[in-house]
PDB file of N, CA, C and O in Angstrom:
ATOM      1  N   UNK A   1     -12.135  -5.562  -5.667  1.00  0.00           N
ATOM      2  CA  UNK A   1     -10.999  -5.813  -4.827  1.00  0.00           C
ATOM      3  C   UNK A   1     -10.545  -4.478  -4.232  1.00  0.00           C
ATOM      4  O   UNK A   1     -10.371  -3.487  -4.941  1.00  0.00           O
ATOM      5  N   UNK A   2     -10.345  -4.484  -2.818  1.00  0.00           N
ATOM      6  CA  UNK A   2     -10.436  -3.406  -1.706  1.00  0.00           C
ATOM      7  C   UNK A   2      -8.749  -3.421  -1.383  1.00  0.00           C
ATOM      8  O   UNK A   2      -7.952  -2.493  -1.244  1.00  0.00           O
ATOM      9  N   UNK A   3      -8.632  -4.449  -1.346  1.00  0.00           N
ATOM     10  CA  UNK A   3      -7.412  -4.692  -0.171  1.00  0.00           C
ATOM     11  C   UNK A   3      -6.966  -5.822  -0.818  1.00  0.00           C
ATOM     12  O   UNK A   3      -7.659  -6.542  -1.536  1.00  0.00           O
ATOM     13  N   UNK A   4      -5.186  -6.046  -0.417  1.00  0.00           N
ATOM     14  CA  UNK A   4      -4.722  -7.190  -0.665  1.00  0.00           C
ATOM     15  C   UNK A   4      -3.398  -7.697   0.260  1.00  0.00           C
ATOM     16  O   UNK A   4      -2.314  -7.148   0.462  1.00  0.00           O
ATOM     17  N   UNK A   5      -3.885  -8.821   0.676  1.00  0.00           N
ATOM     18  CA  UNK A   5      -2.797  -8.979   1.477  1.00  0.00           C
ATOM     19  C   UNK A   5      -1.879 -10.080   1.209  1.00  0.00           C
ATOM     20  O   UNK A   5      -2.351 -10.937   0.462  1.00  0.00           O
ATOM     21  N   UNK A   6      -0.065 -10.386   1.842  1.00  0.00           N
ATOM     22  CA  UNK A   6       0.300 -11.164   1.498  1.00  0.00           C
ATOM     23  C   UNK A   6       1.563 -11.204   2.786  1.00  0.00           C
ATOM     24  O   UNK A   6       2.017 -10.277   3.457  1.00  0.00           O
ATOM     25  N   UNK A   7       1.856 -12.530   2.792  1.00  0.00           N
ATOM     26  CA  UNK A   7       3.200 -12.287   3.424  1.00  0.00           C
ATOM     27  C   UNK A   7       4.833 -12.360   3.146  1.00  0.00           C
ATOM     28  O   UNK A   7       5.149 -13.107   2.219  1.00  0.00           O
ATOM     29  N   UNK A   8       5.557 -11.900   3.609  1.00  0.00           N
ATOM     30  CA  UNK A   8       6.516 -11.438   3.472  1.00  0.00           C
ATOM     31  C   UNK A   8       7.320 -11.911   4.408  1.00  0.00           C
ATOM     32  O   UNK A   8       6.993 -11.593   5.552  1.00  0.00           O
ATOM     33  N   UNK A   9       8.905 -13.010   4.220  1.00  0.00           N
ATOM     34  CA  UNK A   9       9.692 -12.510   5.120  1.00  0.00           C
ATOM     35  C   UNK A   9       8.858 -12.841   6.460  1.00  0.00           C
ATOM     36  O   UNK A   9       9.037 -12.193   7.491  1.00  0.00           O
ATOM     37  N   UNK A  10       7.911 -13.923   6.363  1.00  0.00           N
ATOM     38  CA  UNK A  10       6.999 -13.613   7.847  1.00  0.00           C
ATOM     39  C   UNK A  10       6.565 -12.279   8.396  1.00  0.00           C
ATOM     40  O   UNK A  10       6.680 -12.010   9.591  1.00  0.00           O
ATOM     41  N   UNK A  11       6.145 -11.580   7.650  1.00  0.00           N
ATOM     42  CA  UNK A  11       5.521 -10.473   8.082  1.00  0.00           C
ATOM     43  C   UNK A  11       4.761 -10.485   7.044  1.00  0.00           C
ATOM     44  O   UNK A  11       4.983 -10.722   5.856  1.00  0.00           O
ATOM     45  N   UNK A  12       3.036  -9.958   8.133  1.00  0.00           N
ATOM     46  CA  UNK A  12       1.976  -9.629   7.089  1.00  0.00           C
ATOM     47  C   UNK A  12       2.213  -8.072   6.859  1.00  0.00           C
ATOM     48  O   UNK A  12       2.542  -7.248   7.712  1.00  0.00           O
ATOM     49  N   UNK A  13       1.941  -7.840   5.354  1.00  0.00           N
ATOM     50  CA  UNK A  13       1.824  -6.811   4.750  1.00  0.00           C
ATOM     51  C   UNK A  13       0.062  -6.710   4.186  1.00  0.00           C
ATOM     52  O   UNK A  13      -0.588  -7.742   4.027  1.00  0.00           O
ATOM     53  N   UNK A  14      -0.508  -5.386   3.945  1.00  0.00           N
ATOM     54  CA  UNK A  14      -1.672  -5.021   3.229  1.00  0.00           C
ATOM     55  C   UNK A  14      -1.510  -4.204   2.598  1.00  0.00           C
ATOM     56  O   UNK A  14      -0.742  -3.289   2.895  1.00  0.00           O
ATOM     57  N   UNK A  15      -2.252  -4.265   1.398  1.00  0.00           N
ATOM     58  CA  UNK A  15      -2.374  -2.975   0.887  1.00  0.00           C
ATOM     59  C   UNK A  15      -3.823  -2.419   0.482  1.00  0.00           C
ATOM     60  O   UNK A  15      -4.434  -3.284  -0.146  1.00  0.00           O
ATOM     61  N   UNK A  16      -4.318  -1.623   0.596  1.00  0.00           N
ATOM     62  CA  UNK A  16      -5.964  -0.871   0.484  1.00  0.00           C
ATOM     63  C   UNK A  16      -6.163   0.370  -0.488  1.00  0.00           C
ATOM     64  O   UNK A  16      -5.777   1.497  -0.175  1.00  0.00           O
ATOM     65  N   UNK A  17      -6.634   0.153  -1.383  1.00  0.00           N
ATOM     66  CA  UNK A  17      -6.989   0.660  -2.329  1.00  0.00           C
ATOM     67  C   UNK A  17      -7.780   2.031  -1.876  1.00  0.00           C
ATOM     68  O   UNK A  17      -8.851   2.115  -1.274  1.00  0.00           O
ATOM     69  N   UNK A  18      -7.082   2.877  -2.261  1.00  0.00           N
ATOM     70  CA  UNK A  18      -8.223   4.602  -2.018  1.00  0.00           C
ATOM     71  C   UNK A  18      -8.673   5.372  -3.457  1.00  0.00           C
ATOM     72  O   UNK A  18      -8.243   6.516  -3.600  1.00  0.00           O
ATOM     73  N   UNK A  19      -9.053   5.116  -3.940  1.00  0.00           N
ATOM     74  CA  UNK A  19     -10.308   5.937  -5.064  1.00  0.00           C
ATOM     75  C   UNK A  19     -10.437   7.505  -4.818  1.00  0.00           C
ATOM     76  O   UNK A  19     -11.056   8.131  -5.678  1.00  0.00           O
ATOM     77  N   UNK A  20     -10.032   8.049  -3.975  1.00  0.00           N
ATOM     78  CA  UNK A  20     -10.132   9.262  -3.794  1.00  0.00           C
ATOM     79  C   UNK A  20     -11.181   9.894  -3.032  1.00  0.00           C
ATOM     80  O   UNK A  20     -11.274  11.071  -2.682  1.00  0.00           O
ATOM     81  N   UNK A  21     -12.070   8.775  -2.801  1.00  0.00           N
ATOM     82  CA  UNK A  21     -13.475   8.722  -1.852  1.00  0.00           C
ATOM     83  C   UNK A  21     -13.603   8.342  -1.031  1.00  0.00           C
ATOM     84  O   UNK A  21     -12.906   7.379  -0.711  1.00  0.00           O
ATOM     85  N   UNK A  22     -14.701   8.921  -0.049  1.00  0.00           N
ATOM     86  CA  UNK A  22     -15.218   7.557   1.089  1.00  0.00           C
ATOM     87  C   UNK A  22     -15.830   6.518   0.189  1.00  0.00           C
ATOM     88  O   UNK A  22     -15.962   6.376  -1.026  1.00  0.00           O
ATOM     89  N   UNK A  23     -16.263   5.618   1.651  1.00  0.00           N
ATOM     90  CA  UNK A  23     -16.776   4.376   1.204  1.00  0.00           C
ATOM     91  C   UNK A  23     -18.316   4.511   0.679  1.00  0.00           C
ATOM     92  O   UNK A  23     -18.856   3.720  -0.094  1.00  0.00           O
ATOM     93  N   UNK A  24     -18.786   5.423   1.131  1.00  0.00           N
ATOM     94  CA  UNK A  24     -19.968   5.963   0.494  1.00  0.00           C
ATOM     95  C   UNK A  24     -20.356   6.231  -0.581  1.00  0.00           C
ATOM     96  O   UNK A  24     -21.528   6.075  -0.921  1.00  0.00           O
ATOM     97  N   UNK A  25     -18.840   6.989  -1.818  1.00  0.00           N
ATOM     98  CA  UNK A  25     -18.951   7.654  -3.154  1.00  0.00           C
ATOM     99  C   UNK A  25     -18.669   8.904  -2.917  1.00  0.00           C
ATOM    100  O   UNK A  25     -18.531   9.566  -3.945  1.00  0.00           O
ATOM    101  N   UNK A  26     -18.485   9.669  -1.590  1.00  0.00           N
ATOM    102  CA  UNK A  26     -18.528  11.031  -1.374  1.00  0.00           C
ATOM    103  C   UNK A  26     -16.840  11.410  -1.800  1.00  0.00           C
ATOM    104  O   UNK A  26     -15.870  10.996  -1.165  1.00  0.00           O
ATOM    105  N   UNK A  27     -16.773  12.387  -3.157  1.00  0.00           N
ATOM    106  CA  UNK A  27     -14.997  12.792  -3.539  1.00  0.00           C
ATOM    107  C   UNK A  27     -14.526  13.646  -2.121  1.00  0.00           C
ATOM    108  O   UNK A  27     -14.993  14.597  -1.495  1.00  0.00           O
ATOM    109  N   UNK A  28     -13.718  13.043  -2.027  1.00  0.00           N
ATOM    110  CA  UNK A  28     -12.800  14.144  -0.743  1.00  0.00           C
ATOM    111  C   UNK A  28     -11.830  15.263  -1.180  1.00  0.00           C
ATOM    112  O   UNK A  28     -10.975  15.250  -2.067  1.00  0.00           O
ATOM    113  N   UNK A  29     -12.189  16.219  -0.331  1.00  0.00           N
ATOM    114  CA  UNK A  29     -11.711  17.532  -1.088  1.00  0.00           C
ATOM    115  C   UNK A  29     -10.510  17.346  -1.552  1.00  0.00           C
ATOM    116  O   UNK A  29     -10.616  17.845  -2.672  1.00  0.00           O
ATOM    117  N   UNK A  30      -9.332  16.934  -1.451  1.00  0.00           N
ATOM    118  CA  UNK A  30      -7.953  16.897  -2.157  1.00  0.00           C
ATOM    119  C   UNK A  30      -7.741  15.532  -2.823  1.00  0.00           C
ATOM    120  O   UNK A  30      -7.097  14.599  -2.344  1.00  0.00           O
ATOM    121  N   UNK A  31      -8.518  15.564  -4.251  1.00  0.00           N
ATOM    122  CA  UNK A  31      -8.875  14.108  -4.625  1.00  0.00           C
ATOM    123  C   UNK A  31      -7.397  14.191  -5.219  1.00  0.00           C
ATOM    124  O   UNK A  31      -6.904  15.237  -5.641  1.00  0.00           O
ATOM    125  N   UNK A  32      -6.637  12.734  -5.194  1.00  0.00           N
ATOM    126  CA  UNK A  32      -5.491  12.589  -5.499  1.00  0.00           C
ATOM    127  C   UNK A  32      -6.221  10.820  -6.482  1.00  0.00           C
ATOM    128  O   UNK A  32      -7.308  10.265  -6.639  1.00  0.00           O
ATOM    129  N   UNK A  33      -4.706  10.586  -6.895  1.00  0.00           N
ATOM    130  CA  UNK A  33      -5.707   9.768  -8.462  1.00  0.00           C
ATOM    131  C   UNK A  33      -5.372   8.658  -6.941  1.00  0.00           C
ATOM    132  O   UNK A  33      -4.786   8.806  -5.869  1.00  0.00           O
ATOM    133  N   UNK A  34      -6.320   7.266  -7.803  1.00  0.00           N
ATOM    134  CA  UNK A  34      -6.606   5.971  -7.164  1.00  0.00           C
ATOM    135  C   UNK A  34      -4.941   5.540  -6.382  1.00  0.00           C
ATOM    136  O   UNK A  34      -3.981   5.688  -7.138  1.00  0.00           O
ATOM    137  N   UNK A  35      -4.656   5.068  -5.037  1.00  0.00           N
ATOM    138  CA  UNK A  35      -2.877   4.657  -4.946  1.00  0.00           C
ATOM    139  C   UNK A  35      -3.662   3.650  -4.353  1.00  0.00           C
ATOM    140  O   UNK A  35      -4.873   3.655  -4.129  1.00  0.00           O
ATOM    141  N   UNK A  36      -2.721   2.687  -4.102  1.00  0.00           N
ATOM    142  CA  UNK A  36      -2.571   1.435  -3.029  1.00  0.00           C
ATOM    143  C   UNK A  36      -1.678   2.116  -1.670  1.00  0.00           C
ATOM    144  O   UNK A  36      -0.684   2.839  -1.738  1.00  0.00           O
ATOM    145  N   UNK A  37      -2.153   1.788  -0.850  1.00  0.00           N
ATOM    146  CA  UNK A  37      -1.704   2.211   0.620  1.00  0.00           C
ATOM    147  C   UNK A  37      -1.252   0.753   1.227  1.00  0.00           C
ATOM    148  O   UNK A  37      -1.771  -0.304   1.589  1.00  0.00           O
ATOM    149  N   UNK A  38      -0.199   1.250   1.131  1.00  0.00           N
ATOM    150  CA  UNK A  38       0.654  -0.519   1.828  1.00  0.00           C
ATOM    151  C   UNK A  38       1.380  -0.230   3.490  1.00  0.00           C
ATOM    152  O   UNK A  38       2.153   0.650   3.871  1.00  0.00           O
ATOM    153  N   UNK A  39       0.819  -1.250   4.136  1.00  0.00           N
ATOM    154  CA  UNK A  39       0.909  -0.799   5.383  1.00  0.00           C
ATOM    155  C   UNK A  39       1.510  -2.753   6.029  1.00  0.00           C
ATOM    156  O   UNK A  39       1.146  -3.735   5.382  1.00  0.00           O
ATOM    157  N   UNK A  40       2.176  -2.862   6.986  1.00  0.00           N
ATOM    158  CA  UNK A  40       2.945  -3.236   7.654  1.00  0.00           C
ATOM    159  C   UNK A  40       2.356  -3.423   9.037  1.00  0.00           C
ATOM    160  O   UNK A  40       2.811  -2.554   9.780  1.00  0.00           O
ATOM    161  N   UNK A  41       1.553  -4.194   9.630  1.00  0.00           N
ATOM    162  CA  UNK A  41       0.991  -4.436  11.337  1.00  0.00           C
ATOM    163  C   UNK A  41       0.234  -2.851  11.876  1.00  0.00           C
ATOM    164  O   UNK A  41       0.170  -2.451  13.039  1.00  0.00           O
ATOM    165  N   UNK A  42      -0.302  -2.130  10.593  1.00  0.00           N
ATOM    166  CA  UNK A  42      -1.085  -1.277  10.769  1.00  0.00           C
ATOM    167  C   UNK A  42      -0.163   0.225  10.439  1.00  0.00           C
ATOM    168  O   UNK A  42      -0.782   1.288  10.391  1.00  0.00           O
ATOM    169  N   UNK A  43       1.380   0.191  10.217  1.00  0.00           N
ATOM    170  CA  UNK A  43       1.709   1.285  10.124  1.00  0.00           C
ATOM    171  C   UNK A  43       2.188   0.955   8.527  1.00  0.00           C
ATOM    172  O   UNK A  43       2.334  -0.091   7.895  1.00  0.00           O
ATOM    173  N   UNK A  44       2.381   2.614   8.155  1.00  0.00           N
ATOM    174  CA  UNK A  44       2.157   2.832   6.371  1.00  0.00           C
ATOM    175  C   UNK A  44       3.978   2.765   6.199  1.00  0.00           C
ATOM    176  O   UNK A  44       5.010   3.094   6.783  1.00  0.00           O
ATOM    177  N   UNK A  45       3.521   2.142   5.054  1.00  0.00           N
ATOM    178  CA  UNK A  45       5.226   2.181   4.065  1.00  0.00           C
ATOM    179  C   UNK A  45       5.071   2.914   3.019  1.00  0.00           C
ATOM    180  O   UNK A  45       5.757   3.933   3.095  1.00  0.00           O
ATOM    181  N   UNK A  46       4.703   2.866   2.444  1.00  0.00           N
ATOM    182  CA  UNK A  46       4.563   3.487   1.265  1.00  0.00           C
ATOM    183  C   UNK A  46       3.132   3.656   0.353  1.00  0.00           C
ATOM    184  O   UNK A  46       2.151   3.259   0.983  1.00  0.00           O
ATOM    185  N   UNK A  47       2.950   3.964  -0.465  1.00  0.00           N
ATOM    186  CA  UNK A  47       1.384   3.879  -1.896  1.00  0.00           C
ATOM    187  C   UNK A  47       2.340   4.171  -3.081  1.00  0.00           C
ATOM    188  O   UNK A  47       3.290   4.951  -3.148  1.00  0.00           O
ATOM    189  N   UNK A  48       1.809   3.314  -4.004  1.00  0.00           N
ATOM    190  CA  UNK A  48       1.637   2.545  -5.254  1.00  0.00           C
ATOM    191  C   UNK A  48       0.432   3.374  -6.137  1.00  0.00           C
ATOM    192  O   UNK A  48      -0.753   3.447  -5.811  1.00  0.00           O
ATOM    193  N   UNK A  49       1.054   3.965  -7.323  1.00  0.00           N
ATOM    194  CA  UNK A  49      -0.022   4.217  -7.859  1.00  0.00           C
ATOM    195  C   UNK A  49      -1.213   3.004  -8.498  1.00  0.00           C
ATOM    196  O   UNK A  49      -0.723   2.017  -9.047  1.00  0.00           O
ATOM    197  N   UNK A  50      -2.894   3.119  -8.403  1.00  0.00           N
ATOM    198  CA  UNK A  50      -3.098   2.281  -8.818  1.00  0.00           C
ATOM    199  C   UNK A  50      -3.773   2.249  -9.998  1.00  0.00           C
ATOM    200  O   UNK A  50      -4.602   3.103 -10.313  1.00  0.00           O
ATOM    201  N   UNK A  51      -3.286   0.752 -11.076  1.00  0.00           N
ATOM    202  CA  UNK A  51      -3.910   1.030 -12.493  1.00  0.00           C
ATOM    203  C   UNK A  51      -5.263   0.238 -12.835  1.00  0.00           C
ATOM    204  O   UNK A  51      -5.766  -0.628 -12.120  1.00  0.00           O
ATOM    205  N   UNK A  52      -5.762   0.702 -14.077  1.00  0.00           N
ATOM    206  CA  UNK A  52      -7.165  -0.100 -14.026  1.00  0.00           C
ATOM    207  C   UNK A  52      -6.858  -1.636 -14.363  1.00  0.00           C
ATOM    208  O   UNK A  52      -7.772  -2.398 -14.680  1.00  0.00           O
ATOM    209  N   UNK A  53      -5.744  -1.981 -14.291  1.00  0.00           N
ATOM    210  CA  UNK A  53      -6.092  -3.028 -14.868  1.00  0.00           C
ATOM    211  C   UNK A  53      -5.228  -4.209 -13.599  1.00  0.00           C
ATOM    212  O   UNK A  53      -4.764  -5.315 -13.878  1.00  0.00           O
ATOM    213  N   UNK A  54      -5.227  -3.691 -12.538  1.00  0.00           N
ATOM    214  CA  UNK A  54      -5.007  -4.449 -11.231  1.00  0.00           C
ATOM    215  C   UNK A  54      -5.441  -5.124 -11.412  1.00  0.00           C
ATOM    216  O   UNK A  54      -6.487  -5.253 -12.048  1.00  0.00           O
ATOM    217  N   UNK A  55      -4.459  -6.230 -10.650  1.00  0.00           N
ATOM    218  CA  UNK A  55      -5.451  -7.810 -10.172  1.00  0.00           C
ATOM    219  C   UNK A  55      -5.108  -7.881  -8.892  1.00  0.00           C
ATOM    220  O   UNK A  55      -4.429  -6.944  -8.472  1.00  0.00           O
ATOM    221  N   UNK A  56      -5.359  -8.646  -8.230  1.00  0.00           N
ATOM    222  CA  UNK A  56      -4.587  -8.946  -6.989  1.00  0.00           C
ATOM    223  C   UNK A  56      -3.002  -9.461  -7.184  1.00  0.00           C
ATOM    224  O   UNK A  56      -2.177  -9.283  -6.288  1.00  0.00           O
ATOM    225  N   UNK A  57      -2.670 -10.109  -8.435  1.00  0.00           N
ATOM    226  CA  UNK A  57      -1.336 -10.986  -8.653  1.00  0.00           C
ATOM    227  C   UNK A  57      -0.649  -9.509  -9.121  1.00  0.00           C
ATOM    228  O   UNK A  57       0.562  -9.468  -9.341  1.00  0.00           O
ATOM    229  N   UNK A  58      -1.420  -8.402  -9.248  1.00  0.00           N
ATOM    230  CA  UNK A  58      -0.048  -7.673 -10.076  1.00  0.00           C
ATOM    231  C   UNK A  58       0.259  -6.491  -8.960  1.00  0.00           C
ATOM    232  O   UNK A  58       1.278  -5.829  -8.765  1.00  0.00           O
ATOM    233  N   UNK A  59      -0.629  -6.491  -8.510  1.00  0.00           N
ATOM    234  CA  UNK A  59      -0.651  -5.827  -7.130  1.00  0.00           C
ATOM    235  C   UNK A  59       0.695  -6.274  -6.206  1.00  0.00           C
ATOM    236  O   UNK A  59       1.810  -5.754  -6.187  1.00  0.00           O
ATOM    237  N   UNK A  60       0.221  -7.324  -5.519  1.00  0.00           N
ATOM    238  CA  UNK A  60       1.261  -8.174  -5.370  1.00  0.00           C
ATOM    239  C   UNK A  60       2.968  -7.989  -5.544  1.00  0.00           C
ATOM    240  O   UNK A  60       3.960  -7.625  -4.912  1.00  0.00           O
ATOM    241  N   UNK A  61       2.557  -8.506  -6.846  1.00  0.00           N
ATOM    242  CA  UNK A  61       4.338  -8.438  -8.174  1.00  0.00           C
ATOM    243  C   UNK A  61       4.427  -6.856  -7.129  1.00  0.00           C
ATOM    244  O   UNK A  61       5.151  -6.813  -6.135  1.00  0.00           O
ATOM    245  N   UNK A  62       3.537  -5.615  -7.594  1.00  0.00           N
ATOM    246  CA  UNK A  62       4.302  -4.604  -7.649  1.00  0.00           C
ATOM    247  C   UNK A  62       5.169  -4.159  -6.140  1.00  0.00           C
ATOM    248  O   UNK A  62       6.260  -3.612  -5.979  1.00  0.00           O
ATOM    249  N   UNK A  63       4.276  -4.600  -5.290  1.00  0.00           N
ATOM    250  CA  UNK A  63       5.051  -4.714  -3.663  1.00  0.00           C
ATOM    251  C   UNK A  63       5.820  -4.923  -3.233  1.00  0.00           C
ATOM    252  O   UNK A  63       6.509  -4.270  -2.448  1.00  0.00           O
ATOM    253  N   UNK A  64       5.991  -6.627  -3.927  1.00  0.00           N
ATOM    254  CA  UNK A  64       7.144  -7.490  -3.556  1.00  0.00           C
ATOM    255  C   UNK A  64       8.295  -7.123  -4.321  1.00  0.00           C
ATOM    256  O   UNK A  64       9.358  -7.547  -3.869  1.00  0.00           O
ATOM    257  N   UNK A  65       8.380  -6.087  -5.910  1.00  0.00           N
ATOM    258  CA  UNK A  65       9.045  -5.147  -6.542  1.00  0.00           C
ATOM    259  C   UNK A  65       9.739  -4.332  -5.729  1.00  0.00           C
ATOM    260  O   UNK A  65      10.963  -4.229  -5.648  1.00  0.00           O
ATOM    261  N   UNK A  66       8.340  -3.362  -4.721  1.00  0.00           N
ATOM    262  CA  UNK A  66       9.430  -2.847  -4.239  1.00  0.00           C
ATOM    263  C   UNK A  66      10.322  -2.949  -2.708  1.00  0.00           C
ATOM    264  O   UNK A  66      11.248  -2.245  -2.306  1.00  0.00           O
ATOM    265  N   UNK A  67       9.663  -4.065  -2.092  1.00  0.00           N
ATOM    266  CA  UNK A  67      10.093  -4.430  -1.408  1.00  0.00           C
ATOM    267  C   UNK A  67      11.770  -4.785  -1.399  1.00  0.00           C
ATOM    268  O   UNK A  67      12.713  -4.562  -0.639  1.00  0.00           O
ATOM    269  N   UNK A  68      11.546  -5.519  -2.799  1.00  0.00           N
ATOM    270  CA  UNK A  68      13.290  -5.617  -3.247  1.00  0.00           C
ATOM    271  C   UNK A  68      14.152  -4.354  -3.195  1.00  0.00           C
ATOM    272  O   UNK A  68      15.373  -4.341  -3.039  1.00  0.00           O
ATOM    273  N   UNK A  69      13.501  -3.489  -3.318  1.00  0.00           N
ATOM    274  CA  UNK A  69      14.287  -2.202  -3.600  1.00  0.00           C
ATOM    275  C   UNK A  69      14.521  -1.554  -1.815  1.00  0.00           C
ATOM    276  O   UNK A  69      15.549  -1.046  -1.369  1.00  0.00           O
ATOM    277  N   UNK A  70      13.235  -1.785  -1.092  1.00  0.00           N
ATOM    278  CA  UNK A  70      13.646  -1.466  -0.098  1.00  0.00           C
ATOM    279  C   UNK A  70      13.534  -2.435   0.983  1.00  0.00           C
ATOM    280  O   UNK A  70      12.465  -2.454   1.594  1.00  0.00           O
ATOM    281  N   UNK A  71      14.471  -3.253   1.325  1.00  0.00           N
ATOM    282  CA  UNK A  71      14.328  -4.409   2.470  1.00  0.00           C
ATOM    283  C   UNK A  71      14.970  -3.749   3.613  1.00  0.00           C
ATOM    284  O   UNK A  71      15.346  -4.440   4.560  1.00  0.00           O
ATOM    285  N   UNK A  72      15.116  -2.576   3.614  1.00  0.00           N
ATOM    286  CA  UNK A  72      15.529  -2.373   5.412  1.00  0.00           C
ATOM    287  C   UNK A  72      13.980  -1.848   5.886  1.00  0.00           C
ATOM    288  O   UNK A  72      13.775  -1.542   7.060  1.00  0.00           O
ATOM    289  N   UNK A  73      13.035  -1.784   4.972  1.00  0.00           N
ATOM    290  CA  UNK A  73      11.129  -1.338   5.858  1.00  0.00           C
ATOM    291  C   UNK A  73      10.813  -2.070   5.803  1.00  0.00           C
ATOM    292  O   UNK A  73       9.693  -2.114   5.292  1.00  0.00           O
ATOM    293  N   UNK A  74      11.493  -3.489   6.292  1.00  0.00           N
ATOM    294  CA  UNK A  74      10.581  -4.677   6.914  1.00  0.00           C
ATOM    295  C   UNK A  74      10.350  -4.521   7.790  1.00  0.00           C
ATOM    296  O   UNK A  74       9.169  -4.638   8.119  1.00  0.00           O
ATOM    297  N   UNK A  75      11.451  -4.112   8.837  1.00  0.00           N
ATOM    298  CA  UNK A  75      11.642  -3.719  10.102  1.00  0.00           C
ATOM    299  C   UNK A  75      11.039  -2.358  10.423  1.00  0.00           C
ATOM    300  O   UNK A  75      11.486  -1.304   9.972  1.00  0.00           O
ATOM    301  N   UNK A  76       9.605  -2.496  11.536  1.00  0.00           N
ATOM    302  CA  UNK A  76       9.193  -1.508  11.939  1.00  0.00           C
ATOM    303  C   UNK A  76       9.500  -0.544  12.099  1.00  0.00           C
ATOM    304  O   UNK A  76       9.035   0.482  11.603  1.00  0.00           O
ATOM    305  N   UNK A  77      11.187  -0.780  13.547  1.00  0.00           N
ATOM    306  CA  UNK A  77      12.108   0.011  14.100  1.00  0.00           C
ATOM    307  C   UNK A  77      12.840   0.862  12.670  1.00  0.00           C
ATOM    308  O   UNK A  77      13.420   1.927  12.882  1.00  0.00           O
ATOM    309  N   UNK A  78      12.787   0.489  11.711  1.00  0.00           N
ATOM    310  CA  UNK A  78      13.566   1.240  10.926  1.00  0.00           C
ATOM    311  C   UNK A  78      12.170   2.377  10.247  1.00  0.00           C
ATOM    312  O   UNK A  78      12.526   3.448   9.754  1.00  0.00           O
ATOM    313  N   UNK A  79      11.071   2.121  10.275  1.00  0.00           N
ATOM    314  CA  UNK A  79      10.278   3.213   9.679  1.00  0.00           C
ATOM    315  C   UNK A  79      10.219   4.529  10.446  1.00  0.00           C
ATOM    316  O   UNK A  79      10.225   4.536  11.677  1.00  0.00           O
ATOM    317  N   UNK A  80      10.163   5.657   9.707  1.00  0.00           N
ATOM    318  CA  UNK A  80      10.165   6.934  10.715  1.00  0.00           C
ATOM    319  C   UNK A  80       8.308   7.958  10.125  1.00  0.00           C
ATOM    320  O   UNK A  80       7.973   8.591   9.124  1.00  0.00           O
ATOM    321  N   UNK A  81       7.876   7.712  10.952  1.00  0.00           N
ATOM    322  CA  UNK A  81       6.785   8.792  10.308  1.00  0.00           C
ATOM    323  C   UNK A  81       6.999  10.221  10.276  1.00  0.00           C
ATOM    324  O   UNK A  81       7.630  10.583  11.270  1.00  0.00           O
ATOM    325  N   UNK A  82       6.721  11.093   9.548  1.00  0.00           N
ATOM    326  CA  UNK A  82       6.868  12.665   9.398  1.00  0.00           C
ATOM    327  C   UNK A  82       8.381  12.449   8.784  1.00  0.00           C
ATOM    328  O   UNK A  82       9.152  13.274   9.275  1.00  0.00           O
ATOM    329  N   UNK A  83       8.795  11.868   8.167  1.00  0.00           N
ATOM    330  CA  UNK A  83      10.212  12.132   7.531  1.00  0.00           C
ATOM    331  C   UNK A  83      11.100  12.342   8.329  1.00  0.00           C
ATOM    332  O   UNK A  83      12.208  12.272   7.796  1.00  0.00           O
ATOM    333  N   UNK A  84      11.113  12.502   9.058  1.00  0.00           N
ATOM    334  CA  UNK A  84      12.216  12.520  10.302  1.00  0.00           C
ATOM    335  C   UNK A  84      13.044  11.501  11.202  1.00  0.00           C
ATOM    336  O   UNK A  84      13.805  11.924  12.073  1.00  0.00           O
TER     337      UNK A  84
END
């Protein structure tokens, strides 16, 4: 399992799993541990660290977790890239 998607609030959300590698096996120089990359109609919200013992359902749980915590980044208009 690569990716997981779900919806939200009528909005599709994904999230994509990074290993620290390409898709090849090749480590990329600033290997950072496994996260989930959760992204919103192609733009990023946040990453999730990820554990070995993911499923897709806990994956999930953990999103819609923090989604609760943050419901004003449903809304595109409210995301800012570069922190600014």
């Amino acid at each position: 399992m690569n990716t997981v998607s779900l919806d939200f609030h009528g909005k599709q959300l994904t999230a994509t799993l990074n290993r620290g590698e390409t898709e090849s096996g090749v480590e990329l120089p600033h290997r950072e541990p496994p996260m989930w990359y959760v992204t919103i109609a192609g733009t990023a919200l946040t990453k999730l660290p990820a554990q070995p013992t993911d499923t897709e359902a806990t994956v999930r749980d953990r999103i819609l977790a923090w989604l609760e915590q943050h419901p004003d980044m449903l809304d595109r208009d409210q995301i800012v890239l570069g922190g600014g």
